[in-house]
C-alpha positions in Angstrom: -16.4 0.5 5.8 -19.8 0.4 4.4 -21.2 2.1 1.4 -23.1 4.8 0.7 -22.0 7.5 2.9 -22.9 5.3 6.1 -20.3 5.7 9.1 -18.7 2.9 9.5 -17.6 1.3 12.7 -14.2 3.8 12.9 -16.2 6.5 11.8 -15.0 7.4 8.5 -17.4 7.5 5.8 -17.7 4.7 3.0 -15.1 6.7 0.3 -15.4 7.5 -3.3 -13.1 8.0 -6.2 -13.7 11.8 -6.4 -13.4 12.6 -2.8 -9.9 9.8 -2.3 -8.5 12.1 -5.3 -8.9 15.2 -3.8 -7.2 14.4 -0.7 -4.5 12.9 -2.8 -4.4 16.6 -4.8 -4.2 18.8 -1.3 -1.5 16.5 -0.5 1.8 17.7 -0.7 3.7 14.4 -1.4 7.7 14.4 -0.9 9.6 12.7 -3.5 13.1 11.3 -2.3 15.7 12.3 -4.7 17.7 9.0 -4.3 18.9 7.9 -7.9 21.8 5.7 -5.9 19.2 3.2 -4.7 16.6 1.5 -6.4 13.4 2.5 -7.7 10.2 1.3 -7.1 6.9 1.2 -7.2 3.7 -0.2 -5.1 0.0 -0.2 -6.0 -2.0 0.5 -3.4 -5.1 -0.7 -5.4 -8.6 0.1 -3.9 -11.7 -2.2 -5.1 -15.2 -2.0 -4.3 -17.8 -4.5 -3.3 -21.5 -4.8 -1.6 -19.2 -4.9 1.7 -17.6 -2.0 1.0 -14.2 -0.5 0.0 -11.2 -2.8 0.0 -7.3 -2.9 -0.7 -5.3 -5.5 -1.9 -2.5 -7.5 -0.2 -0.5 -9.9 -0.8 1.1 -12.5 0.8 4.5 -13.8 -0.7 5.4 -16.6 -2.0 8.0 -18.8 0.2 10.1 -19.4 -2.0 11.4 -15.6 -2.8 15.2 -14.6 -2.0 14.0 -11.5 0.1 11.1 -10.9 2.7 9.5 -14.1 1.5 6.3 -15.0 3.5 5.3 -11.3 4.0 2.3 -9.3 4.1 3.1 -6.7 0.6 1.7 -4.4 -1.6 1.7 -5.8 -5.4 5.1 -3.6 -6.2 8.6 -4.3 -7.4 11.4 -2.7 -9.2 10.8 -0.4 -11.9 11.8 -1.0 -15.6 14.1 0.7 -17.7 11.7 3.7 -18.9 8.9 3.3 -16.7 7.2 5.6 -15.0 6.3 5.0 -11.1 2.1 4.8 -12.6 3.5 2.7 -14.9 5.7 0.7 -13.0 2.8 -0.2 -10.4 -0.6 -0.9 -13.0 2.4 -3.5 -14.3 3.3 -5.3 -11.1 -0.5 -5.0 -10.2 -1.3 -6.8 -13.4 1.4 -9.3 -13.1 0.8 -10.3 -9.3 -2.9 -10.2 -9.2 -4.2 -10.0 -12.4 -6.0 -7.4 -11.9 -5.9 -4.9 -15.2 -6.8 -1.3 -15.2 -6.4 1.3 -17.2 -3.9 4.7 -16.7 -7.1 6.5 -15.8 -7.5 4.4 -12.8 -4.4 6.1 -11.2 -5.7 9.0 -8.6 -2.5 10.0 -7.0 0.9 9.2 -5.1 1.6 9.3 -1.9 5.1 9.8 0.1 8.0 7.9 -1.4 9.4 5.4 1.4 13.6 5.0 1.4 13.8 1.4 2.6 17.1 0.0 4.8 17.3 -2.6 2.3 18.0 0.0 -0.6 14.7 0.8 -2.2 12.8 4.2 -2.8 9.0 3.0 -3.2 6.9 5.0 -4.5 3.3 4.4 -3.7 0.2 4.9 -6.6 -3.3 5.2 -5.5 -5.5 3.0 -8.0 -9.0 2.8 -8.5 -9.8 -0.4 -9.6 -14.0 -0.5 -9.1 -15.7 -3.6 -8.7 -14.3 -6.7 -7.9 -15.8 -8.2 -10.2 -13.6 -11.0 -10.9 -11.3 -13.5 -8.6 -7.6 -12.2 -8.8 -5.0 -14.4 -10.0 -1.5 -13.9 -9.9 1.9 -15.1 -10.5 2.5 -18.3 -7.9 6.2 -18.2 -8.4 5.5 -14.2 -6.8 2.6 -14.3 -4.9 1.4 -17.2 -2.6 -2.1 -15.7 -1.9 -4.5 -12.5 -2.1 -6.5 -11.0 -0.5 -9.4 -8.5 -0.5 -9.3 -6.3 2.8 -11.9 -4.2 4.0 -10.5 -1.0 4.0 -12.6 -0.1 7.7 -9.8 -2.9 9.2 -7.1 -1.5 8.0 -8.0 2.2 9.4 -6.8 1.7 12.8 -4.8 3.3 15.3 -1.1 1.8 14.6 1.4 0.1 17.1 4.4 1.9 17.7 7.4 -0.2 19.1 11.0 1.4 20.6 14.2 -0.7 19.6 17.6 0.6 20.3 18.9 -0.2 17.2 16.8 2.6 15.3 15.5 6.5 16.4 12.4 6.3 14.5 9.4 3.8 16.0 8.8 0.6 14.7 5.2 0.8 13.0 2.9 -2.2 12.7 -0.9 -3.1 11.6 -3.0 -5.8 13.0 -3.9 -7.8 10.2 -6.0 -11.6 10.7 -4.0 -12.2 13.8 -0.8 -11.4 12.9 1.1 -7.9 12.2 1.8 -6.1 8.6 5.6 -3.9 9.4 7.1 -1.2 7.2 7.5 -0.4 4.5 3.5 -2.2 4.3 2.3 -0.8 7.2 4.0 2.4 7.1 2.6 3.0 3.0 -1.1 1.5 4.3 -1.2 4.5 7.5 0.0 6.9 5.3 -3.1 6.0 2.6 -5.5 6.0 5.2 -4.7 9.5 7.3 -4.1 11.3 3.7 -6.4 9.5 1.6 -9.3 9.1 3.8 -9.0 11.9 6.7 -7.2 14.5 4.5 -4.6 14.6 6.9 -1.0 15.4 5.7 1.1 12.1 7.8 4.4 11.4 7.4 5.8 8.4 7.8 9.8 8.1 6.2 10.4 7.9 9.7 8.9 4.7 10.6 11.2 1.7 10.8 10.6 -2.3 10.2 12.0 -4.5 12.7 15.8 -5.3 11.9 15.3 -9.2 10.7 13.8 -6.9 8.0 16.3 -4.4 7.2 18.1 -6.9 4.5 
């Protein structure tokens, strides 16, 4: 995506704070009223460079318990107290080092119910410039990265496994494929955020190696 109102290669046009919240306000997000599973939160944390618009993804560190080696959103389980804004300018901080304010916040999308026992609830930040390089925690997060938002606004694959009604959802992403909830959180940002289209996407299942 390039900036300054030039279409980019997909056709969308580079984005701006103002225009990103206002499809985020015409939205009508649906909140899953699951206090039996665990809460959490995502930041789906937009930065801006000559290049363009980009989000940024992690990859996780090896040596986690659960989905270790995945593509991710910073995110993780909400403190006592916390707010789901709150909850993700935290884990953004702590995973990336990247700080920003409670301004920065623009919106929320859909919450996603998980197999594994999660509601995540994805926050829309507005982080500006990348003006610095991100640094997070290594026992967390084994990389970041900065991706250009014009790769990740693609047309989805959509897989059929008998174990499941809903599709399987998956991004390219350098090679290899980002799977729900990522993928399914990173459509939903694009079609709303972007488009102004009202997607849903709590129907959209990870493969079953990740339903633990």
């Amino acid at each position: 995506m390039t900036s300054g109102g030039t279409p980019s290669h997909n056709g969308a046009t580079a984005l701006d704070p103002e225009r990103l919240a206002a499809n985020l306000g015409q939205f009508p997000r649906i909140a899953a009223d699951r206090p039996d599973l665990k809460q959490a939160s995502v930041a789906i944390c937009v930065e801006t460079s000559a290049g363009g618009e980009t989000l940024v993804i992690t990859r996780r560190a090896r040596g986690l318990r659960n989905h270790a080696g995945q593509w991710a959103l910073p995110g993780g389980r909400r403190d006592a107290g916390e707010t789901a804004e709150q909850a993700a300018i935290r884990e953004l901080r702590e995973e990336t080092g990247i700080d920003v304010r409670a301004s920065a916040v623009l919106g929320l999308l859909d919450d996603y119910v998980t197999r594994s026992g999660y509601v995540i609830t994805p926050v829309v930040i507005w982080a500006g410039p990348a003006d610095s390089e991100p640094a997070g925690a290594p026992d967390e997060v084994a990389r970041i990265f900065r991706v250009p938002l014009a790769d990740l606004d693609v047309p989805p694959e959509f897989l059929k496994i008998p174990e499941a009604d809903g599709p399987v959802i998956r991004l390219p992403l350098f090679e290899r494929h980002v799977h729900a909830p990522t993928a399914a959180i990173i459509y939903q940002f694009c079609q709303v955020g972007l488009h102004g289209a009202a997607q849903r996407v709590a129907h959209f299942e990870a493969p079953v190696r990740l339903w633990r």
